[in-house]
Backbone as a printed PyTorch tensor [residue, N CA C, xyz], in Angstrom:
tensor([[[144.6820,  79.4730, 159.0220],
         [145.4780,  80.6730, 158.9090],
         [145.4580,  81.3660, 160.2690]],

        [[146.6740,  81.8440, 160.7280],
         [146.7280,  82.4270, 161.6410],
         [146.8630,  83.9200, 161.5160]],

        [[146.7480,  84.7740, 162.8890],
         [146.7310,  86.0890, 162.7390],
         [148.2030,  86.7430, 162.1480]],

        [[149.4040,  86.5210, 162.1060],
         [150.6490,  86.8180, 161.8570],
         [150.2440,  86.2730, 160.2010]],

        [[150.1090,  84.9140, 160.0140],
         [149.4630,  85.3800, 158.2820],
         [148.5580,  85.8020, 157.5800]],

        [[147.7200,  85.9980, 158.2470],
         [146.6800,  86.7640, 157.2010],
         [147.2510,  88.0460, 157.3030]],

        [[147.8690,  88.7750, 158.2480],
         [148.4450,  89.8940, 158.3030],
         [149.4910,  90.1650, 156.8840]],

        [[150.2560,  89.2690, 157.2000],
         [150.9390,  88.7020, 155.8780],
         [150.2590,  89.3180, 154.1770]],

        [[149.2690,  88.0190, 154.4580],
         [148.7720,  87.4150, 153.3810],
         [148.5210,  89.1810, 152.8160]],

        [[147.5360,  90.0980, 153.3860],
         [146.9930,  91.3740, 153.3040],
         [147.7160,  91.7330, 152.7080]],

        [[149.3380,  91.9930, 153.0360],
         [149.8790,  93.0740, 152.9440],
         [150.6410,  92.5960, 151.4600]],

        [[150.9250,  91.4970, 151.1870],
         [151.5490,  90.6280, 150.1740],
         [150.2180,  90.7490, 148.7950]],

        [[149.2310,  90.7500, 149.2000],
         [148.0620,  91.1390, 148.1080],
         [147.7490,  92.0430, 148.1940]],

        [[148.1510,  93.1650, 148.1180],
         [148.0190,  94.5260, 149.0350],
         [146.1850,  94.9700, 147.3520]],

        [[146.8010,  95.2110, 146.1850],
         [145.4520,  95.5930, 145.9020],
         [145.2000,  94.3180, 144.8240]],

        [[145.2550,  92.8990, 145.5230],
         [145.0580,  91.6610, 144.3120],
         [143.3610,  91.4210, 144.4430]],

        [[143.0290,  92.1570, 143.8470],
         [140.9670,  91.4210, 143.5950],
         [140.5880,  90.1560, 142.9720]],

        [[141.5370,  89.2450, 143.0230],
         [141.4720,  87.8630, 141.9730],
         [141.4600,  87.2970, 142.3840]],

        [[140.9150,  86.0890, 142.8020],
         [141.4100,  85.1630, 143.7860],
         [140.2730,  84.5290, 145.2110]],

        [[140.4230,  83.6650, 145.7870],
         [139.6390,  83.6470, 146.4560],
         [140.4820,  83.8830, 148.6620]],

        [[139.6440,  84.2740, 149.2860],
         [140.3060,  84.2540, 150.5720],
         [139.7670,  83.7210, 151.3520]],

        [[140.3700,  83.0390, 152.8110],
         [139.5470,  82.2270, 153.7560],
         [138.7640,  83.3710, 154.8740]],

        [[137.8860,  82.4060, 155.2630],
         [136.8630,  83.5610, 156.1410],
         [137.7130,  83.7940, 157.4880]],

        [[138.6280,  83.0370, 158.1600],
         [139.4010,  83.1220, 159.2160],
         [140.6100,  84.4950, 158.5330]],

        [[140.9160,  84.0430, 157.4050],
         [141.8850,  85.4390, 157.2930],
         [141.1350,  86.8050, 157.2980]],

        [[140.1690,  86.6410, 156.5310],
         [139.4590,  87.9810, 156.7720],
         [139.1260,  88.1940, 158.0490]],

        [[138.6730,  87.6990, 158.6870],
         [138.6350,  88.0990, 159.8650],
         [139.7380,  88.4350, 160.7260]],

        [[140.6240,  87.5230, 160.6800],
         [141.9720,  88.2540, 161.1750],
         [142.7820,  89.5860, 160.7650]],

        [[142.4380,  89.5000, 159.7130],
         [142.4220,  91.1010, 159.1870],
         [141.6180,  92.2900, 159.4680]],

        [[140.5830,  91.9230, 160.3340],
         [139.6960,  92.8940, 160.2580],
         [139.7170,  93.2990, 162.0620]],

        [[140.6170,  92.6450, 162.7850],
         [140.7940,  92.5150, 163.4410],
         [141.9220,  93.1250, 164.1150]],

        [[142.9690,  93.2880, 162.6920],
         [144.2600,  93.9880, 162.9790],
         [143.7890,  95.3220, 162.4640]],

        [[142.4390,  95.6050, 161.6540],
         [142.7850,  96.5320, 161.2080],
         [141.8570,  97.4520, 162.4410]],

        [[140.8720,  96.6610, 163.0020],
         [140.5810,  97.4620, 164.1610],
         [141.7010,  97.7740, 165.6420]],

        [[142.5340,  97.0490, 165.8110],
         [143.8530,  97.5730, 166.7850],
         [144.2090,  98.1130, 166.5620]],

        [[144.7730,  98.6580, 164.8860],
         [145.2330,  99.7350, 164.3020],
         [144.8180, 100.8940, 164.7680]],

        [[143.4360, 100.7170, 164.5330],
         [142.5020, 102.0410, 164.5890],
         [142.4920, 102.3320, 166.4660]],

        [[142.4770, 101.8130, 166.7770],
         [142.1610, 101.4390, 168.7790],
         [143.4870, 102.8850, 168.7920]],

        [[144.3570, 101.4880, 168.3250],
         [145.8650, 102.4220, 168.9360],
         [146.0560, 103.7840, 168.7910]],

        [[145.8800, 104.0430, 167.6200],
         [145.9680, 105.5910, 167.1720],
         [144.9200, 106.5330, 167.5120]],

        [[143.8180, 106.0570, 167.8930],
         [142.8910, 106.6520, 168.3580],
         [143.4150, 106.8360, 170.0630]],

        [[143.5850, 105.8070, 170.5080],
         [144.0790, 106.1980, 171.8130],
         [145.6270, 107.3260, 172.0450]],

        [[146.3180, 107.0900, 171.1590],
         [147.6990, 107.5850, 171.0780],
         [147.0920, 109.1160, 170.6970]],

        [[145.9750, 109.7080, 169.8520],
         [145.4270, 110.6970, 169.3700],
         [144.9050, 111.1250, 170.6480]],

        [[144.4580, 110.7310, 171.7390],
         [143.2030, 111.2110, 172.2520],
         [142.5560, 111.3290, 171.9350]],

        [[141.7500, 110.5840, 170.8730],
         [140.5890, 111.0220, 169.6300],
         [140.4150, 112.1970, 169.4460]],

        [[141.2960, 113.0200, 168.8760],
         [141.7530, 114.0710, 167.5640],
         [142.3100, 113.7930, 166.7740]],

        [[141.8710, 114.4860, 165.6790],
         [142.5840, 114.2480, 164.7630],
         [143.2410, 115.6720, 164.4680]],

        [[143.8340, 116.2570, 165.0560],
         [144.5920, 117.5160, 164.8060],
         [145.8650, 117.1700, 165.4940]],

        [[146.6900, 116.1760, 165.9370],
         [147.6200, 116.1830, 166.5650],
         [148.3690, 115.2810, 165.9610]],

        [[149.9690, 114.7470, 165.9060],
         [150.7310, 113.5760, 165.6940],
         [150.1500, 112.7680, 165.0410]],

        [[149.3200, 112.1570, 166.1410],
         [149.1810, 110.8150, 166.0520],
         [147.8450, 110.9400, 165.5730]],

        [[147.2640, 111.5380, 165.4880],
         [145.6140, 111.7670, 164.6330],
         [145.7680, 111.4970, 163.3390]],

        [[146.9090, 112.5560, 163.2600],
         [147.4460, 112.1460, 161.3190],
         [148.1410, 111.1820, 160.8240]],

        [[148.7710, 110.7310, 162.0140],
         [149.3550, 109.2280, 161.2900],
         [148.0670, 107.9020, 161.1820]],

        [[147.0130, 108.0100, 162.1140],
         [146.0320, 107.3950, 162.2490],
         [145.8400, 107.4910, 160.7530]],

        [[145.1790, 108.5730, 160.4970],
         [144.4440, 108.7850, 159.0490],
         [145.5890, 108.3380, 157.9580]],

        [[146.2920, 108.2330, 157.8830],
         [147.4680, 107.9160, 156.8800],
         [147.4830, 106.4960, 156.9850]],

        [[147.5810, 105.5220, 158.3000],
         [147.2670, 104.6080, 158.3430],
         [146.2210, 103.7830, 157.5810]],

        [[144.8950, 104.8250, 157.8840],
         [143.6510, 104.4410, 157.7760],
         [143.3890, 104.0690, 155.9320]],

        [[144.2520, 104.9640, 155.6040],
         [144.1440, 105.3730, 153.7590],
         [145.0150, 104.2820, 153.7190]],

        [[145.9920, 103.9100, 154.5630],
         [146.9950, 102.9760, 153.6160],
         [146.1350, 101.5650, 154.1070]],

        [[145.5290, 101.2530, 154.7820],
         [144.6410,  99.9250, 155.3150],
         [143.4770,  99.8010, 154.4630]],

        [[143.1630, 100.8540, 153.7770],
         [141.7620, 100.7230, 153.3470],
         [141.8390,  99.8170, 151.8700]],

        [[142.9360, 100.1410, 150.7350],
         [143.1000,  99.0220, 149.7710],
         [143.0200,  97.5480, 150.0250]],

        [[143.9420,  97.4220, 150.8370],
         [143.8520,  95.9830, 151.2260],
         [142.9800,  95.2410, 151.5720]],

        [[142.0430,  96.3190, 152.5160],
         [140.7410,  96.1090, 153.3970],
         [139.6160,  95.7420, 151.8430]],

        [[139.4670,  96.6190, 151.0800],
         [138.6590,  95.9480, 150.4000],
         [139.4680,  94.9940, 149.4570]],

        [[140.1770,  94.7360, 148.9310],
         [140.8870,  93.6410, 148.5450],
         [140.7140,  92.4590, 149.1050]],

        [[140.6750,  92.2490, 150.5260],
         [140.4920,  91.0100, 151.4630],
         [138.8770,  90.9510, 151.1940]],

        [[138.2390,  92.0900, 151.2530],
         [136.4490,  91.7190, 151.5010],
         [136.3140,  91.3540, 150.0590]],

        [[136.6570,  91.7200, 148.8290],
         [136.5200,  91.2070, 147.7980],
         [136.4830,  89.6310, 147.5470]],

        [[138.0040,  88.9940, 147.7060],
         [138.2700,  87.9180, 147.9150],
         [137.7760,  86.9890, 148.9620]],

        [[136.6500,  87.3990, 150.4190],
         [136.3420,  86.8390, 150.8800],
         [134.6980,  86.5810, 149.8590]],

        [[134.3440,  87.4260, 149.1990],
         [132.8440,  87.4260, 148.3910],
         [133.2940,  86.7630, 147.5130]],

        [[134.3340,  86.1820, 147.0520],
         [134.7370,  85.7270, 145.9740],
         [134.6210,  84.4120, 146.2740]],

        [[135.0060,  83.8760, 147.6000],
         [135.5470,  82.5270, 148.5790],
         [133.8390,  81.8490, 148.2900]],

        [[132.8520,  82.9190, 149.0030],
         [131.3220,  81.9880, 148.6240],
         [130.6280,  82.1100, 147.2960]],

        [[131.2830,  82.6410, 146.1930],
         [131.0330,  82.3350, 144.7690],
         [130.1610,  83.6200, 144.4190]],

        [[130.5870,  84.8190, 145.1560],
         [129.4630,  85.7860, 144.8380],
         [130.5550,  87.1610, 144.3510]],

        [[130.0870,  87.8000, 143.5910],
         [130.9330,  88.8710, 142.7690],
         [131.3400,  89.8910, 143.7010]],

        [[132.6330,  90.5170, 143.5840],
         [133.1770,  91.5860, 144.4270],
         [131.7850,  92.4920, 144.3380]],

        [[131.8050,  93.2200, 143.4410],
         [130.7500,  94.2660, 142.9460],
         [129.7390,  94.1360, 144.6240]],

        [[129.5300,  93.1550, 144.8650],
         [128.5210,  92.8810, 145.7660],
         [129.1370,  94.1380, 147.1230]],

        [[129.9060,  93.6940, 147.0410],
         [130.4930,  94.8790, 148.1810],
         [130.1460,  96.3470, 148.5760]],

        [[129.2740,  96.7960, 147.3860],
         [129.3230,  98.2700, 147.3100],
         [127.4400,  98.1700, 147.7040]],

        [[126.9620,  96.8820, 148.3850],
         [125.8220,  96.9050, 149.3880],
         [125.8700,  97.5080, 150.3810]],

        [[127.3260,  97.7120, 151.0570],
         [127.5480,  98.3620, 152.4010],
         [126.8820,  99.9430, 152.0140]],

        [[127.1670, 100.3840, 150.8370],
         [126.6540, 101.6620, 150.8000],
         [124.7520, 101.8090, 151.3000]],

        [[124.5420, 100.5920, 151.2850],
         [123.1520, 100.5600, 151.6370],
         [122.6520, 100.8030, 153.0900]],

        [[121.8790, 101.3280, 153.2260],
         [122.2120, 101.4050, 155.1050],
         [121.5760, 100.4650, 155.8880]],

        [[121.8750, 100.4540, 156.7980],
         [122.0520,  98.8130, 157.9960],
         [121.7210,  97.7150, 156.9690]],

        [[121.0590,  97.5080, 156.1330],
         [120.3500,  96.1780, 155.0670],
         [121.8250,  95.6970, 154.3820]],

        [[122.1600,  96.4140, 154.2360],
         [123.0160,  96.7080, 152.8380],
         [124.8260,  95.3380, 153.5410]],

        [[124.8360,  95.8360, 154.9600],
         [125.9050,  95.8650, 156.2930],
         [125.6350,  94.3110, 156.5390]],

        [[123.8210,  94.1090, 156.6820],
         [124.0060,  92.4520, 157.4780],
         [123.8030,  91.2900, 156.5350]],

        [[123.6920,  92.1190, 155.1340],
         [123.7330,  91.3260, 154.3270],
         [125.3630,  90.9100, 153.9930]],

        [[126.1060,  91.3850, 154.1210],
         [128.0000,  91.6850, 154.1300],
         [128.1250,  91.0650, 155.3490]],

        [[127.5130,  91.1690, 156.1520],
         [128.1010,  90.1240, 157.4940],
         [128.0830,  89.0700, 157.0980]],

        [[126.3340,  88.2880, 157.0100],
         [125.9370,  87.1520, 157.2400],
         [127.0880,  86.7910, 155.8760]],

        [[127.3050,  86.9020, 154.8840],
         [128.1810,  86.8210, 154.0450],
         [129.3080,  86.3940, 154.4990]],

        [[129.9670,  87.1240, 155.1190],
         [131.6080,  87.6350, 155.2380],
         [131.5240,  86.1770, 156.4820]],

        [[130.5960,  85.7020, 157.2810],
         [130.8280,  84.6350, 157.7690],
         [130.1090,  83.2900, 157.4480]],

        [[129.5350,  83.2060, 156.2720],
         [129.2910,  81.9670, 155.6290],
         [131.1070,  81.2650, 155.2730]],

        [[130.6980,  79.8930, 155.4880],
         [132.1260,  79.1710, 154.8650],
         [132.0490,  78.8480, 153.7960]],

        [[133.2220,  78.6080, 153.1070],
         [133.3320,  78.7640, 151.8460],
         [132.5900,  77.8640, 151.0040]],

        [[132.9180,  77.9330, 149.6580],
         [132.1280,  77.2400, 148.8680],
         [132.8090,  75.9060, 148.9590]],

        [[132.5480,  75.0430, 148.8220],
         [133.5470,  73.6250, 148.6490],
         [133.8200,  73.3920, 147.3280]],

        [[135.4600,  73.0340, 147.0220],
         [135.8830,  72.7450, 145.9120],
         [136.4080,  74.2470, 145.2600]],

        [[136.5710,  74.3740, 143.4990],
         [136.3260,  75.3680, 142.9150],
         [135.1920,  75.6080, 142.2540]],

        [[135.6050,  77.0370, 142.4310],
         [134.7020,  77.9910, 141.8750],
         [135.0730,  78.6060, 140.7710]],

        [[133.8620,  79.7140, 140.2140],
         [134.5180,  80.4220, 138.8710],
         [135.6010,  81.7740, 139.4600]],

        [[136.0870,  81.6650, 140.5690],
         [136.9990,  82.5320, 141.1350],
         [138.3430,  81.6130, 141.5150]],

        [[138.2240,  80.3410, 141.5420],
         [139.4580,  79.8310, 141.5030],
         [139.4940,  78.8720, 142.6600]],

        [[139.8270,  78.2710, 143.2390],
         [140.1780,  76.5620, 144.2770],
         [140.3220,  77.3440, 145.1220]],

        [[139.7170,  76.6050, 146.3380],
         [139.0590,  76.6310, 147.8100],
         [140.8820,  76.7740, 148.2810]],

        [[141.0190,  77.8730, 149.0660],
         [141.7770,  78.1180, 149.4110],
         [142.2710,  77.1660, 151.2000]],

        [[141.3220,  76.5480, 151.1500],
         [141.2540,  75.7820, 152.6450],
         [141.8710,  74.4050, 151.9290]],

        [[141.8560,  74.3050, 150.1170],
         [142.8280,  72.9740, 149.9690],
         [141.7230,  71.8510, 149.8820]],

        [[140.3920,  71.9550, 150.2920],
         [139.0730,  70.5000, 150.4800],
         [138.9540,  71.0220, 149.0990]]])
């Protein structure tokens, strides 16, 4: 998957939690969604009282469904329950446990979330 589709893919599953996703799309997503943030932050001058501060944040609210939608479906990809996601609330433990995660490769074959989206 390339960056123009997972961009895609995001916006086309905008809040689908079913399913499984590849670790290259998530990452490519997480990737657009940090340029997002770059841009508007730079276009803001990092404020958020101006133009472009508030379109940032409007941005930010409209990126954030998807955003966990994709991290869902990537916890889904190594056979482990969305629910798991709400570890980030944990502090730093909670984060590298969601990393080392978010870049394990997938499970091979199917799972009880549905066929390896890589097609093996």
């Amino acid at each position: 998957m390339n960056f123009g589709e997972a961009i895609k893919f995001g916006f086309s599953n905008y809040a689908n939690f079913q399913g499984r996703s590849r670790r290259s799309g998530y990452w490519y997503w997480a990737l657009f969604n940090a340029l997002v943030t770059f841009m508007f932050n730079v276009l803001a001058g990092g404020k958020t009282d101006n133009f472009f501060g508030i379109l940032g944040t409007i941005a930010g609210l409209a990126l954030l469904l998807p955003s966990l939608a994709y991290a869902v479906r990537r916890l889904h990809d190594i056979d482990k329950s969305g629910w798991f996601i709400l570890f980030a609330l944990i502090p730093l433990v909670g984060w590298i446990f969601l990393l080392v995660w978010y870049v394990k490769d997938s499970e091979p074959g199917t799972n009880r979330f549905g066929a390896n989206p890589k097609g093996a």
